[in-house]
C-alpha positions in Angstrom: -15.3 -27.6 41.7 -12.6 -28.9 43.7 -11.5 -31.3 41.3 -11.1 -28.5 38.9 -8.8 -26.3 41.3 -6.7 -28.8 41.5 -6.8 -29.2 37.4 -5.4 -25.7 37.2 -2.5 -26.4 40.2 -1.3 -29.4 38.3 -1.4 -27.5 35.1 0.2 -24.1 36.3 3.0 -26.6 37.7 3.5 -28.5 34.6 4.1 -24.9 33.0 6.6 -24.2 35.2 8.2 -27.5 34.5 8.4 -26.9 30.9 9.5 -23.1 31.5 12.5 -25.1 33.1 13.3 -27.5 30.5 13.1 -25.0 27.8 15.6 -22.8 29.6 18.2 -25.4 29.9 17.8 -26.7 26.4 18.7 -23.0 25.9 21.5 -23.1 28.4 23.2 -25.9 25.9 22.8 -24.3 22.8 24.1 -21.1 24.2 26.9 -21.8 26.3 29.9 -24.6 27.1 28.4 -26.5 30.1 25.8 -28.9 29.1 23.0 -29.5 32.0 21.6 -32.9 32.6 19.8 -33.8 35.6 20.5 -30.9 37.3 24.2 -31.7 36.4 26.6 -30.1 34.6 29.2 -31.3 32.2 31.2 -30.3 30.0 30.7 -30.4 26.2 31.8 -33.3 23.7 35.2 -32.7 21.7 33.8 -32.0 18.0 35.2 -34.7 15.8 38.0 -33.0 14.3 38.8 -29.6 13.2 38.2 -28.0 9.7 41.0 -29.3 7.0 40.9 -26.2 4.9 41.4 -22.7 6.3 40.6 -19.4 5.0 43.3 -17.1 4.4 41.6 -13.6 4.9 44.3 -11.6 2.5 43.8 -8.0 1.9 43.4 -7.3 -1.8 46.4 -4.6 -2.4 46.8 -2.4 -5.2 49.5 -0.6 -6.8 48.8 3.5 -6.7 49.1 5.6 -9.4 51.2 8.6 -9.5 47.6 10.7 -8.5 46.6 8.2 -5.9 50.3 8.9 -4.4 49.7 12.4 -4.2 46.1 12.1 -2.4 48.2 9.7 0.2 50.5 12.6 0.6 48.5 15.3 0.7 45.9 12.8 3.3 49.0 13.4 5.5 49.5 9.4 5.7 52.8 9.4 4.3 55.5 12.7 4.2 57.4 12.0 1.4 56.3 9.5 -1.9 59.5 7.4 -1.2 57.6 6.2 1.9 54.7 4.9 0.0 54.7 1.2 0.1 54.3 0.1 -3.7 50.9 -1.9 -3.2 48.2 -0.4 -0.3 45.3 -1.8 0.6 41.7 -0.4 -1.1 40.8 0.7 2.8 43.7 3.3 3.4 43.2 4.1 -0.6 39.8 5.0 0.4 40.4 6.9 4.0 43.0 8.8 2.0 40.6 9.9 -0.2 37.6 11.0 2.3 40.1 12.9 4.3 41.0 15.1 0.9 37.5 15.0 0.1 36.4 16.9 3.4 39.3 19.0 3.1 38.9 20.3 -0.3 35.1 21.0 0.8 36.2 23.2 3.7 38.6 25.0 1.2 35.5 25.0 -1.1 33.1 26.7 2.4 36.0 29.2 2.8 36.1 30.8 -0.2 32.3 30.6 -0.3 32.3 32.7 3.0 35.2 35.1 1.6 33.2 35.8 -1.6 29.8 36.6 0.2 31.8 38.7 2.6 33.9 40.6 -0.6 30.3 40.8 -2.6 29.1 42.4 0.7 31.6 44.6 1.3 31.5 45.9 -2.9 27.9 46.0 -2.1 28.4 48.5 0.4 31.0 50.6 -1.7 28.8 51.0 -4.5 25.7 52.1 -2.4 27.4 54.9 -0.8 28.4 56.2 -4.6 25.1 55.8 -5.5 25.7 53.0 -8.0 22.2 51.1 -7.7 21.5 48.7 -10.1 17.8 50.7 -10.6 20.3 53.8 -11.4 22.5 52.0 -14.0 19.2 50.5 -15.6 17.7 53.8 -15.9 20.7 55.2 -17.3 21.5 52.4 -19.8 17.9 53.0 -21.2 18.2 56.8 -21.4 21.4 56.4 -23.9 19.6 53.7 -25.7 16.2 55.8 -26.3 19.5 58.5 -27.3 21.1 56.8 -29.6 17.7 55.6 -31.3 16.6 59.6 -31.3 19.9 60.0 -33.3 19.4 57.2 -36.0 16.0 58.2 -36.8 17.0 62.2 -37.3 19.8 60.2 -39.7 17.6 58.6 -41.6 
């Protein structure tokens, strides 16, 4: 049994042996200093730099006379002389949103002014007695009227 004891000790210890050598193979993936044998050093030059390079341009586009007036009226630009003649699709598109939301609050305020006005004509019309149960009642009694009066016609 003892020889087995010391199986597990040799093997816990070659665990923590390959714990070690995992993490610095991690260490050199993941950062600039390369460790070897408990050394560090610092990284090999890569051969030579990319020949092409990528010119990350902004597509522009020219604005109609509508998109002009959303950038106005986005409050991005005062006046349309100061309206560059191409703009990028990103400040085309932030100009938009903003007069999105703002015609949508426009849209809630006059929303919450008509429900207030219906509310308020409600109101009115209760206090004359002007029920729509009232005007329904009436509007059949002149009906079954005027039928009364067509039939004595004929």
């Amino acid at each position: 049994m003892g020889s087995l004891r010391g199986l597990r000790l040799v093997a816990g210890s070659f665990r923590s042996y390959e714990r070690d050598a995992f993490s610095s193979l991690r260490l050199t993936r993941n950062s600039d200093l390369k460790r070897t044998n408990g050394f560090c050093s610092k990284p090999r030059e890569s051969p030579k730099p990319p020949t092409h390079t990528y010119s990350h341009r902004v597509p522009l586009h020219k604005p109609t006379d509508w998109e002009k007036k959303i950038l106005i009226w986005s409050g991005r630009f005062k006046k349309e002389d100061e309206i560059p003649e191409t703009v990028s699709f990103e400040m085309l598109d932030a100009a938009k949103n903003k007069v999105r939301v703002k015609i949508s609050y426009v849209m809630i305020a006059l929303t919450v002014a008509g429900c207030v006005l219906m509310i308020i004509e409600g109101k009115k019309a209760a206090r004359r007695n002007e029920t729509l149960t009232s005007l329904n009642l009436e509007k059949k009694a002149r009906l079954r009227e005027e039928a009364a009066m067509k039939a004595k016609t004929e």
